[in-house]
C-alpha positions in Angstrom: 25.4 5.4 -4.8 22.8 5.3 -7.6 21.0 8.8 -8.3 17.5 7.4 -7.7 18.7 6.3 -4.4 19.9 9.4 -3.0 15.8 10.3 -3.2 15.5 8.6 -0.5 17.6 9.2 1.6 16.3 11.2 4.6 12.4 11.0 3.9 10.3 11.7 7.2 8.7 8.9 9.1 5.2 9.2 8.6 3.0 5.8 10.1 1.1 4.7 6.7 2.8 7.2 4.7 2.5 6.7 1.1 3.9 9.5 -0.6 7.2 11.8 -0.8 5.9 14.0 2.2 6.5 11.0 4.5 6.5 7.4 4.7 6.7 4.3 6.7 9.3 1.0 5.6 6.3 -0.6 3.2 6.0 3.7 2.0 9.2 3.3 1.0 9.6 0.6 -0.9 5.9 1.4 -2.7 7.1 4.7 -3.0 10.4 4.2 -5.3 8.4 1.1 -7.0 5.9 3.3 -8.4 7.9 6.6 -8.8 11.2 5.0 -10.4 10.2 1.2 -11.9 6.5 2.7 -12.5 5.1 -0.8 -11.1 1.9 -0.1 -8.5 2.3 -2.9 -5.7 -0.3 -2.9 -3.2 -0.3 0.4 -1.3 -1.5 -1.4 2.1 -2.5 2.3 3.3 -4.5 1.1 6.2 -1.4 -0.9 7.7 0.5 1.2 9.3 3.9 0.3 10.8 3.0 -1.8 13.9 0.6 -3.8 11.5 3.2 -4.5 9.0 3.3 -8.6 9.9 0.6 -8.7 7.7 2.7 -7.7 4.8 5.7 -9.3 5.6 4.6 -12.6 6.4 2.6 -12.5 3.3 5.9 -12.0 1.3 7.7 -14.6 3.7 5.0 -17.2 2.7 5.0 -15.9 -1.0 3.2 -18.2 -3.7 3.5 -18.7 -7.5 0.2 -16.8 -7.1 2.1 -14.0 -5.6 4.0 -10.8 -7.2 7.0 -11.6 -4.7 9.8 -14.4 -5.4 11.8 -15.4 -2.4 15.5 -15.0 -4.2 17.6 -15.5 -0.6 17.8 -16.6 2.5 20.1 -15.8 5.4 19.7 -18.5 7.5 20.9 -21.5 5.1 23.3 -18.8 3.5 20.8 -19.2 -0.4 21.2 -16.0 -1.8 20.7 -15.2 -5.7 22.8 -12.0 -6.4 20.9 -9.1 -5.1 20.4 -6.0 -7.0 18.7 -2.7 -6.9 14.8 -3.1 -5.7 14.9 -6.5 -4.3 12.7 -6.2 -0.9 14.7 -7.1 2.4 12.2 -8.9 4.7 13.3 -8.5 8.4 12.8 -9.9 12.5 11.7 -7.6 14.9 10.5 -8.0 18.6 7.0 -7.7 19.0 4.6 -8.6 22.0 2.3 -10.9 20.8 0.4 -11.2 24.0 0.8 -9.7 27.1 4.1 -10.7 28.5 4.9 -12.9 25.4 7.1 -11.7 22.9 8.5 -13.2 19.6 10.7 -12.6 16.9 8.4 -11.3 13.6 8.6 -10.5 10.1 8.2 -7.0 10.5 10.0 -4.5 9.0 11.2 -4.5 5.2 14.1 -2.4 3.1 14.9 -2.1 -0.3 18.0 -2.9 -1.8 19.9 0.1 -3.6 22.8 -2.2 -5.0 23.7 -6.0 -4.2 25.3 -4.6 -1.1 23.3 -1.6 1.0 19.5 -1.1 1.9 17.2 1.3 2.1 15.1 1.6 5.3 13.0 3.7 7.7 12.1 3.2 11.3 9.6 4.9 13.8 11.7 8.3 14.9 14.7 7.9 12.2 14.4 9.6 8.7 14.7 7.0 5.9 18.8 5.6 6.0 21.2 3.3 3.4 23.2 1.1 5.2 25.2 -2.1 4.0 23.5 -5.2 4.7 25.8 -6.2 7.2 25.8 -3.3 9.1 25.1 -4.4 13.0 21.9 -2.2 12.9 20.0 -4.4 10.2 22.5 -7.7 9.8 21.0 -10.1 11.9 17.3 -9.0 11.8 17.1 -10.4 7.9 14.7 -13.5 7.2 14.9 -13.3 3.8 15.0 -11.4 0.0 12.6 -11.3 -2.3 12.2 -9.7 -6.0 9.1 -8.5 -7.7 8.2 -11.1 -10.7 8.1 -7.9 -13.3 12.1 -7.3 -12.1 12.9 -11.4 -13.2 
């Protein structure tokens, strides 16, 4: 595992965290962006965890316009080699309405290597895992890289 990674490893969940003290899964990655690639993404500090569709679908639906380059996608199996801060974009269930729930873009990673992630989760201290790991595997929609990391 990389030395910059290890940082990471077991930061506190803090909803709309932005800093080493604590941090949510979009914390996380604008935490190690800034801190070890000394890029500022957008710090979204009024989104906190359960209003992280915003973010993800905005990365999902990323334009030319956009900072964020969609390099892989699990369903068709199109996947550029990943590497070290590409952004895992992932499905989680959320009630949309009362008594209707749906699969979302919800929760995002950060890839250490071309192999294991980076992520936090309400009541769970920030983790790596592989990507296929059963936890995370089958939640991906997508990967996407930074245009200043091209």
């Amino acid at each position: 595992m990389t030395a910059w990674a290890q940082k990471y490893i077991g930061m506190r969940f803090v909803d709309k965290g932005r800093d080493r003290s604590g941090v949510d899964c979009w914390g996380l990655i604008y935490v190690a962006f800034r801190d070890e690639k000394k890029i500022e993404i957008e710090k979204y500090s009024d989104i906190g965890a359960k209003q992280m569709l915003a973010i993800a679908r905005k990365m999902a639906v990323a334009k030319d316009a956009d900072p964020w380059m969609k390099i892989g996608d699990m369903k068709k199996m199109i996947l550029s080699p990943l590497r070290a801060f590409d952004v895992v974009v992932m499905w989680r269930h959320l009630e949309i309405e009362k008594g209707k729930m749906e699969y979302v873009p919800l929760h995002v990673g950060l890839m250490v290597d071309d192999r294991r992630m980076l992520h936090i989760e309400e009541r769970h201290d920030s983790v790596c895992l592989p990507i296929t790991h059963p936890d995370v595997r089958f939640r991906i929609e997508g990967f996407y890289r930074h245009r200043e990391l091209l």
